[in-house]
TIDODREN-199896 format. One record per residue: residue number from 1; x, y, z of N, C-alpha, C in turn; residue in three letters. Coordinates in steps of 0.1 Angstrom, whole numbers. Layout:
// TIDODREN-199896
(pt NUM,(X,Y,Z),(X,Y,Z),(X,Y,Z),"ALA")
...
//
This chain:
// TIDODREN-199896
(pt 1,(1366,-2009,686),(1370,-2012,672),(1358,-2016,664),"UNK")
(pt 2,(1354,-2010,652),(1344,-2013,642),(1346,-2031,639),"UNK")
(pt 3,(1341,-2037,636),(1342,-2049,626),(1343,-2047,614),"UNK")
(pt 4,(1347,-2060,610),(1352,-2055,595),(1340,-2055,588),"UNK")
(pt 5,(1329,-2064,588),(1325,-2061,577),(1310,-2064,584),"UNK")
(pt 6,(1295,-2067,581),(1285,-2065,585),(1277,-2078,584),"UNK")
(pt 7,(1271,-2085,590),(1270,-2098,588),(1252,-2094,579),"UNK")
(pt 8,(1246,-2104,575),(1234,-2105,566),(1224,-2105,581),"UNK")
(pt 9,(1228,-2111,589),(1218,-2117,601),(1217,-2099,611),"UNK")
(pt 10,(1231,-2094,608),(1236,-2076,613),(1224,-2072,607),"UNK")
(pt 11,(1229,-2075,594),(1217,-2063,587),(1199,-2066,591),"UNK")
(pt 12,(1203,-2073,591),(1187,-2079,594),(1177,-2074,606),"UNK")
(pt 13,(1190,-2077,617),(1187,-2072,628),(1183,-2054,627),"UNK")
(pt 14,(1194,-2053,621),(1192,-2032,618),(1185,-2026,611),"UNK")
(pt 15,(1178,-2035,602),(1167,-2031,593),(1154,-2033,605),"UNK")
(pt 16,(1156,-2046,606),(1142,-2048,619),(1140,-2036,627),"UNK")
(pt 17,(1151,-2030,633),(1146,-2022,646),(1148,-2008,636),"UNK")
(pt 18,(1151,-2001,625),(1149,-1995,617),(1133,-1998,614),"UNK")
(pt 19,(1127,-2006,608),(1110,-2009,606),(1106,-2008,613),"UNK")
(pt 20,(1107,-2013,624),(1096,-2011,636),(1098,-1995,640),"UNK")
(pt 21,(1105,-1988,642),(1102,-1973,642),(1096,-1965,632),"UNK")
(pt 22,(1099,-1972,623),(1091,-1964,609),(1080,-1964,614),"UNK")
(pt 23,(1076,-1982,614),(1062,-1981,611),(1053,-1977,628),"UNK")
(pt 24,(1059,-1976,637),(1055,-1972,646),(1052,-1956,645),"UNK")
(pt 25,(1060,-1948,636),(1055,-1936,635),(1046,-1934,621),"UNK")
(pt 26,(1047,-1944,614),(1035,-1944,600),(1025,-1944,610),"UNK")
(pt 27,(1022,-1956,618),(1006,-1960,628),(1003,-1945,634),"UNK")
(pt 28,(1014,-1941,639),(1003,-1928,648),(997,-1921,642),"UNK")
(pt 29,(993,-1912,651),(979,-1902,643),(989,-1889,637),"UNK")
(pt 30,(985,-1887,629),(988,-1874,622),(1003,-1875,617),"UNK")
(pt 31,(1012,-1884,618),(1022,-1888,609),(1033,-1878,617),"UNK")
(pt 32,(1035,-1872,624),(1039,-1857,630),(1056,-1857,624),"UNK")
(pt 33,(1059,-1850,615),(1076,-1853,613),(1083,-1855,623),"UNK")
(pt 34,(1083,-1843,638),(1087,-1845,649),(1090,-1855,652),"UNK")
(pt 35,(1080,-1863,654),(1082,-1878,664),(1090,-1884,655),"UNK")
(pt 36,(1099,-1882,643),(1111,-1892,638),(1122,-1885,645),"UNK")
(pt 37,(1124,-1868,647),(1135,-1867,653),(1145,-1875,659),"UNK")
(pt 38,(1137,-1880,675),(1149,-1887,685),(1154,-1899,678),"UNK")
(pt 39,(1147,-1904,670),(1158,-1918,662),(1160,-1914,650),"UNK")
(pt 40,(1159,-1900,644),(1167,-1895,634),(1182,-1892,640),"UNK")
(pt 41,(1180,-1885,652),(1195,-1880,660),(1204,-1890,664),"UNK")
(pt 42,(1194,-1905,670),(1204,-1914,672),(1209,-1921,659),"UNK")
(pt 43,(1205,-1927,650),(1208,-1927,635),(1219,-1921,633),"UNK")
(pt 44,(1215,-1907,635),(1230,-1900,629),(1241,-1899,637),"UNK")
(pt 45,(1244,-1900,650),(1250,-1901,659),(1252,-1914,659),"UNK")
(pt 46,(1251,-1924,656),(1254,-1938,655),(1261,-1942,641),"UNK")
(pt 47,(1259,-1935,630),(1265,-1933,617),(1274,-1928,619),"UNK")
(pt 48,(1277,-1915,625),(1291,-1906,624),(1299,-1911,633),"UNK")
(pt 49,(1298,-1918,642),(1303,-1926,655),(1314,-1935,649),"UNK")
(pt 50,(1306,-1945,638),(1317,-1953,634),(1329,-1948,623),"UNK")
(pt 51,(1328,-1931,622),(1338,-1928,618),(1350,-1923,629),"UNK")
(pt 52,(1345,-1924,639),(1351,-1922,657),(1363,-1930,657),"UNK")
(pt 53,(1371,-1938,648),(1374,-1953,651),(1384,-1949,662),"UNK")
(pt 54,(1392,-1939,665),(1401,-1935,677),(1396,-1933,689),"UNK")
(pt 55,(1383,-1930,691),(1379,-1924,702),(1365,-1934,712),"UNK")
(pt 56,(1363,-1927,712),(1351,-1934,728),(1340,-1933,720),"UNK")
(pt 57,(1334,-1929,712),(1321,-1928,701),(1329,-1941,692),"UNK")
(pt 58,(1334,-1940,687),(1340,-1951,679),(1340,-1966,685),"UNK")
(pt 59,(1345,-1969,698),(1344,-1976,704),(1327,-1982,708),"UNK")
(pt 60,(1318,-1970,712),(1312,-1978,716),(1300,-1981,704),"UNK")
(pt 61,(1300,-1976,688),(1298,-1974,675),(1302,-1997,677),"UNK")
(pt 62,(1315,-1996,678),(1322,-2009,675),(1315,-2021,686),"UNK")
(pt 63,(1309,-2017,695),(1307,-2029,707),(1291,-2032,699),"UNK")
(pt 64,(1285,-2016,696),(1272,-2019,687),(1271,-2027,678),"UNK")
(pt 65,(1282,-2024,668),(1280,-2032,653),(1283,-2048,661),"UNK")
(pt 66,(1295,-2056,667),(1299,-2065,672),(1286,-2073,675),"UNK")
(pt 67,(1274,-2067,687),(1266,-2070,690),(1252,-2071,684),"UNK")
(pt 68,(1255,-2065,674),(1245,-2067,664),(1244,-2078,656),"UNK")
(pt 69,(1254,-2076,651),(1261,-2093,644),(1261,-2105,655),"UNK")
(pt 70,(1265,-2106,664),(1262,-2117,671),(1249,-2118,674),"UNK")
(pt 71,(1240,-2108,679),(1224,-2110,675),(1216,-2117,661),"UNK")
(pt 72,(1225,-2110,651),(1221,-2112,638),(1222,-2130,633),"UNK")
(pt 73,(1235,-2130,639),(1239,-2146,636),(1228,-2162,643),"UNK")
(pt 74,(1222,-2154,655),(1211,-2162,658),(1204,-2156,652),"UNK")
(pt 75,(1198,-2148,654),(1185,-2145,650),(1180,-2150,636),"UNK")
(pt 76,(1186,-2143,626),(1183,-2148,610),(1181,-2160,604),"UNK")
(pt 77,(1197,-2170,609),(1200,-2187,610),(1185,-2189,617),"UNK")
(pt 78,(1181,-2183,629),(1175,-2193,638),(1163,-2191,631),"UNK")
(pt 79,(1158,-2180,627),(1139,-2179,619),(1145,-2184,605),"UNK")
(pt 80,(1155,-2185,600),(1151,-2191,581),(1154,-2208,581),"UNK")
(pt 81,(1167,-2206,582),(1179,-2221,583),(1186,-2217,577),"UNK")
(pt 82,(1193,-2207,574),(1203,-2206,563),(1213,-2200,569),"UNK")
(pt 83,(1227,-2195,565),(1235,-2192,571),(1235,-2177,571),"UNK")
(pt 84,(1245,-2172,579),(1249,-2157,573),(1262,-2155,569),"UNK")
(pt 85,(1264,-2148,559),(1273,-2146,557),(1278,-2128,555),"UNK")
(pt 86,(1286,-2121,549),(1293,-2104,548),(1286,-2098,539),"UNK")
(pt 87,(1283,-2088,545),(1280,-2076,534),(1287,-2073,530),"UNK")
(pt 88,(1286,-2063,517),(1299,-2056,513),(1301,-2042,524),"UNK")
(pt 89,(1312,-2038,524),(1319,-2026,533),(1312,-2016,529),"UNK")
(pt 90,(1309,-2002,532),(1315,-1989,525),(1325,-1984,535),"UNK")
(pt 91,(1324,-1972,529),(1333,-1960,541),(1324,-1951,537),"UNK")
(pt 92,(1321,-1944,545),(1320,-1925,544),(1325,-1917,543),"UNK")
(pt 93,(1338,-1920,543),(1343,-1907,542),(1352,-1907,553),"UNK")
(pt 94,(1358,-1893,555),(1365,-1888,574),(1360,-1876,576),"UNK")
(pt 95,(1356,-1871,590),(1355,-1865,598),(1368,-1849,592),"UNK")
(pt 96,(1362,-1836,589),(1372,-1827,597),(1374,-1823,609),"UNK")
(pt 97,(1385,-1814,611),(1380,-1815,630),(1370,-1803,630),"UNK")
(pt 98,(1362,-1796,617),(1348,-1791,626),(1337,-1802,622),"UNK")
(pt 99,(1338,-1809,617),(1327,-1822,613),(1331,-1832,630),"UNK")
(pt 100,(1344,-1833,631),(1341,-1838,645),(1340,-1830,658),"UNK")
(pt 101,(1344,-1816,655),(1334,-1812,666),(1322,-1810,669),"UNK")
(pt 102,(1315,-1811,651),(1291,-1812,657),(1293,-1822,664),"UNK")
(pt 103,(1303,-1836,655),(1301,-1848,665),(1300,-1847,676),"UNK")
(pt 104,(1310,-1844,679),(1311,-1843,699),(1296,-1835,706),"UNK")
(pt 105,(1290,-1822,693),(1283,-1813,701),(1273,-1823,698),"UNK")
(pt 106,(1268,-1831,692),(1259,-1840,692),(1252,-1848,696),"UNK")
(pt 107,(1269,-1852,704),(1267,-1868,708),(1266,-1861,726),"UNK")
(pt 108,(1273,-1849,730),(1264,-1842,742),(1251,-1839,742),"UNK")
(pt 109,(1246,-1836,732),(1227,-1834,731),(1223,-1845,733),"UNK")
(pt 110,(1228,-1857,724),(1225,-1871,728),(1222,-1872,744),"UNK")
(pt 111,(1234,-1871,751),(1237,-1874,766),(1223,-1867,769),"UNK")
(pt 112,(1224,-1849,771),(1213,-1848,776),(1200,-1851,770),"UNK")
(pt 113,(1194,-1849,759),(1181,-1859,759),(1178,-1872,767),"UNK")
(pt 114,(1187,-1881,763),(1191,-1890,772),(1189,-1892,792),"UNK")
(pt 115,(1196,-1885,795),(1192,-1880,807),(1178,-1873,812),"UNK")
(pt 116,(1174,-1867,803),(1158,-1861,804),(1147,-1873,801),"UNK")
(pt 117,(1152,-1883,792),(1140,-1887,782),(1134,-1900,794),"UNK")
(pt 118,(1117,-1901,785),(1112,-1911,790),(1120,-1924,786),"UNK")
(pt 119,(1109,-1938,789),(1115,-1944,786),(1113,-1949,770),"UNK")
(pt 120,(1099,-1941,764),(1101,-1944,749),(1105,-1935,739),"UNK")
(pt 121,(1109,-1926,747),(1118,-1915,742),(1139,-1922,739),"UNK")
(pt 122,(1136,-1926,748),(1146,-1936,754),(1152,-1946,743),"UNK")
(pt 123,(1142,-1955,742),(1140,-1969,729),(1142,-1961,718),"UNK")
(pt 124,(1137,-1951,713),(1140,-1943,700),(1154,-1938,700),"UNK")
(pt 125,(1160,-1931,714),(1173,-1929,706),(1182,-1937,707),"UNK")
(pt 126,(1178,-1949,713),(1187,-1966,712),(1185,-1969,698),"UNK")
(pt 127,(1174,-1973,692),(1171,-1980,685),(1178,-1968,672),"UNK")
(pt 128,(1177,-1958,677),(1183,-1950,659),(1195,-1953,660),"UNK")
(pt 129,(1204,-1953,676),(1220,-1953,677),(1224,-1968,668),"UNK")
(pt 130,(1215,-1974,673),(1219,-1988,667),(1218,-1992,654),"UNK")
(pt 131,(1207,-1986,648),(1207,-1987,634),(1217,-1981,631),"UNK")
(pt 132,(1218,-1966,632),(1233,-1959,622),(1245,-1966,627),"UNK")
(pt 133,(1248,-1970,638),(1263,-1977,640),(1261,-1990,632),"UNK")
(pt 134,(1252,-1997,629),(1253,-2010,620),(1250,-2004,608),"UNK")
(pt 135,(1239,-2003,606),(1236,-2005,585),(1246,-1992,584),"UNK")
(pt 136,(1253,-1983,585),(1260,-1973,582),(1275,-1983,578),"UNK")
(pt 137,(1277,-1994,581),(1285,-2003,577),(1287,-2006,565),"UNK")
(pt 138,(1275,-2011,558),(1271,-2014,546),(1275,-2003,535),"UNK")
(pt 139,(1279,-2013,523),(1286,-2005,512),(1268,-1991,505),"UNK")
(pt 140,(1255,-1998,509),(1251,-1992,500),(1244,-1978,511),"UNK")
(pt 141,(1244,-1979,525),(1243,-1966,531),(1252,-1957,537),"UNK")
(pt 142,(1265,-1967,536),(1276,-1958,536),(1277,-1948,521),"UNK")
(pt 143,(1273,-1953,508),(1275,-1943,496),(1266,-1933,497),"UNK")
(pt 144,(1251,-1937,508),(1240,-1923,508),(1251,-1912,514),"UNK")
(pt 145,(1255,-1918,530),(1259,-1912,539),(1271,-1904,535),"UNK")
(pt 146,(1282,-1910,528),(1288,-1903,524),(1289,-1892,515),"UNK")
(pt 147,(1274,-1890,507),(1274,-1880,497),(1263,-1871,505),"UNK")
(pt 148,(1259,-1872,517),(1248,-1869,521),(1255,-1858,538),"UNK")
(pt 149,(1252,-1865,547),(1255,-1863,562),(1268,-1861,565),"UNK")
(pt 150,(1277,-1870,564),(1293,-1863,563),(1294,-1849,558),"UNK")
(pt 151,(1292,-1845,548),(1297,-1830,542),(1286,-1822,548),"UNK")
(pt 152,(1278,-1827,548),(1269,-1817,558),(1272,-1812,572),"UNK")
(pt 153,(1280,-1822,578),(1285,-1824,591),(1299,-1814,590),"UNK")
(pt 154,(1305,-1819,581),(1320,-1811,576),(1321,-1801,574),"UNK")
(pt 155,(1309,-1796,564),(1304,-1780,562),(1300,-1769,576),"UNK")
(pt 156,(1292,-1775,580),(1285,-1771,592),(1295,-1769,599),"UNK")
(pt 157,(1301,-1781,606),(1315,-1777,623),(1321,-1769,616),"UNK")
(pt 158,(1328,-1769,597),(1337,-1758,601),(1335,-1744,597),"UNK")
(pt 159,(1318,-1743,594),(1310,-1729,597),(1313,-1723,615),"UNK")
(pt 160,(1315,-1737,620),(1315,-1732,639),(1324,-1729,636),"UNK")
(pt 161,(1335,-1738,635),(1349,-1736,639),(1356,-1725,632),"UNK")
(pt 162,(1351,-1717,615),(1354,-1705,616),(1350,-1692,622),"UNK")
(pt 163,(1338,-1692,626),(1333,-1682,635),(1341,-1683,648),"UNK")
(pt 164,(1346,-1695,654),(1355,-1687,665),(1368,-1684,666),"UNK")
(pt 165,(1372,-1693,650),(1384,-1686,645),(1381,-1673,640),"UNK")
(pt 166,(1375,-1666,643),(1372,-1648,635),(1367,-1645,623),"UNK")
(pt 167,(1363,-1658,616),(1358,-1658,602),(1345,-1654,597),"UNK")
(pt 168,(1339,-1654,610),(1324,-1652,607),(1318,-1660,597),"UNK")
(pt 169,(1303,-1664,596),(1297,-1671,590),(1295,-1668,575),"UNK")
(pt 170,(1297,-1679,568),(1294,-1680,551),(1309,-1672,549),"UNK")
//
């Protein structure tokens, strides 16, 4: 189950491991777009996840955000002194069933990279899963995400899903 709402100490935490990948790929040599890939994939697979709320992507979308926020709640409190308190919500939107079937075909590429990857190959597609299942919470990247990745997602599966219904593409 998702949480209701995103704690300040959540976000904090999700922005942190969001910057440190940035800037870990600003520092390298030649800036290479490539190397955002694997924590662009988990990002988005950790965003579309918490619209899973039925399913086993949803679920474990929900153990993320949970654990984030209880990270968040020490961490933040513990370096400022101040409390935390809720973000505001968004939504993104729902899932059609060809927007959740990229999901599904996504969150299998996930598995196998996963299975193939080093271990800093590894930390990238953790750290992206964990960002998009938390800050994707938030009212103000849930409004990107929903004008953004959702319909792209939605568009796309049900470009699949008419080609094997006989519709062929476009």
């Amino acid at each position: 189950m998702i949480p209701a709402s995103l704690t300040v100490g959540g976000l904090g935490v999700g922005l942190a491991i969001l910057g440190v990948n940035l800037w870990k790929w600003w520092k390298s040599p030649g800036r290479d777009p490539k190397a955002l890939l694997p924590f662009a994939a988990g990002l988005s697979l950790g965003a579309l996840a918490t619209l899973c709320a039925g399913g086993l992507l949803g679920v474990l979308a929900g153990w993320t955000a949970g654990l984030n926020n209880k990270a968040g709640e020490v961490a933040v409190p513990g370096a400022t002194g101040t409390s935390s308190g809720a973000v505001a919500r968004g939504s993104m939107g729902a899932l059609t069933s060809g927007g959740a079937l990229l999901v599904f075909l996504l969150a299998v590429a996930y598995v196998v990279a996963w299975r193939a990857a080093n271990k800093e190959l590894k930390r990238k597609l953790l750290g992206g899963w964990w960002s998009g299942a938390t800050l994707s919470l938030s009212a103000g990247a849930a409004g990107i995400l929903a004008s953004t990745l959702v319909p792209l997602v939605n568009d796309a599966g049900g470009e699949v899903l008419a080609f094997f219904e006989g519709g062929g593409f476009l």
